[in-house]
C-alpha positions in Angstrom: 13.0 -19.2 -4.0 9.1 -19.2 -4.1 7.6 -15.7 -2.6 4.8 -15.6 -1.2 2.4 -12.5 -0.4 -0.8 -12.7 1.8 -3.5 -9.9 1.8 -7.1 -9.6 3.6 -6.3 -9.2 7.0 -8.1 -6.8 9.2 -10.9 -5.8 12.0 -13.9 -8.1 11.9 -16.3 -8.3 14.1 -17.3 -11.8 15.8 -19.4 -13.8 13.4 -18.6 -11.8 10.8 -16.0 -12.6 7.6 -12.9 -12.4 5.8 -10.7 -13.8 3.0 -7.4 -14.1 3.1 -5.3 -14.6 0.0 -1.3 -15.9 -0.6 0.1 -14.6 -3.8 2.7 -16.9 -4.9 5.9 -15.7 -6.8 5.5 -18.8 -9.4 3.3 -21.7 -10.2 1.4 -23.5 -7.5 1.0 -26.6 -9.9 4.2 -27.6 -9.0 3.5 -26.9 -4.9 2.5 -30.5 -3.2 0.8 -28.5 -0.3 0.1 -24.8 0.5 -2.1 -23.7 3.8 -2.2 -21.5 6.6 -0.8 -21.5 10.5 -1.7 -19.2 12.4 0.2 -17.3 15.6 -2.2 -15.7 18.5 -0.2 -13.8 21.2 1.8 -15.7 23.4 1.2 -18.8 21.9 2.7 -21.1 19.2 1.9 -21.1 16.0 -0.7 -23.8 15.0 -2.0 -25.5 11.7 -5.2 -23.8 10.2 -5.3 -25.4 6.9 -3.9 -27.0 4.0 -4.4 -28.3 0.0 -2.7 -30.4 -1.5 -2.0 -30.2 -5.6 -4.5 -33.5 -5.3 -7.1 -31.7 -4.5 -7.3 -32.6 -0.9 -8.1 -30.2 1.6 -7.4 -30.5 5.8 -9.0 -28.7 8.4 -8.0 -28.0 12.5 -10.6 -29.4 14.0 -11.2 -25.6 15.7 -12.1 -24.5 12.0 -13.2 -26.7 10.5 -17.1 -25.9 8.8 -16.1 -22.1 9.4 -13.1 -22.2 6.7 -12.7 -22.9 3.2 -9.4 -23.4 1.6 -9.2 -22.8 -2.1 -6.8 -22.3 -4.9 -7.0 -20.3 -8.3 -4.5 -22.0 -10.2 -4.2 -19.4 -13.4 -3.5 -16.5 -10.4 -1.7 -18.9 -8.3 -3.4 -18.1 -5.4 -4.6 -20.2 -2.4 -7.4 -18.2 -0.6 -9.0 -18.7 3.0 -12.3 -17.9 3.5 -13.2 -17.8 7.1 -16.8 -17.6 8.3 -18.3 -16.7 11.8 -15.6 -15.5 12.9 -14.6 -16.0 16.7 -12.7 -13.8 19.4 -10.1 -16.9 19.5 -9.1 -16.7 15.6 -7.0 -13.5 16.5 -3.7 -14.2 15.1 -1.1 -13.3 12.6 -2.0 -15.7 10.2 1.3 -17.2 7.6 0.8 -18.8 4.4 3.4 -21.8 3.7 4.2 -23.5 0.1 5.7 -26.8 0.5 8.3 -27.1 -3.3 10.8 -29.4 -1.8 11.3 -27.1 1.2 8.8 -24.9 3.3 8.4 -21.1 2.2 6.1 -19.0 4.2 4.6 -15.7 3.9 4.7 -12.4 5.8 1.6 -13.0 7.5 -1.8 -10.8 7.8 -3.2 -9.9 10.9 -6.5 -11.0 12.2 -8.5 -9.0 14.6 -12.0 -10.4 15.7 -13.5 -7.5 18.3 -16.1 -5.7 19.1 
């Protein structure tokens, strides 16, 4: 059972920034693919993100140039960095592992307001 613990969430203003980050309970070597979804109110959740243990990285189109996807393998950590910052990134945002099955986080709440 992988765990998996996100942190960085907050108030932001628009445009500005935050970084999310997924703690995971073992080593991300051995994960094929670990992003982000994210989950705005009343809607479904949605693919933000993912990397894959190649080295590829996948963006929604409705991030893409704003996020950045990274992993610190020796804290096996994936982070999101999110830029420019829009009212419509509100969300819960989930981290997911993919180790044979699909393990998610907690999630981390996004707030873009001013």
């Amino acid at each position: 059972q992988v765990q998996l613990v996100e942190s960085g969430g907050g108030l932001v203003q628009p445009g500005g920034s935050l970084r999310l980050s997924c703690a995971a309970s073992e080593s991300i070597d051995s994960m094929s693919a670990m992003g982000w979804y994210r989950q705005a109110p009343g809607k479904q959740r949605e693919w933000v993100a993912h990397s894959t243990n190649g080295g590829t990285a996948n963006y929604a189109d409705s991030v893409k140039g704003r996020f950045t996807i990274s992993r610190d393998n020796a804290k096996n950590t994936v982070y999101l960095q999110m830029n420019s910052l829009k009212h419509d990134d509100t969300a819960v945002y989930y981290c997911f592992a993919d180790h044979r099955v699909r393990y998610w986080g907690q999630g981390a709440q996004v707030t873009v307001s001013s």
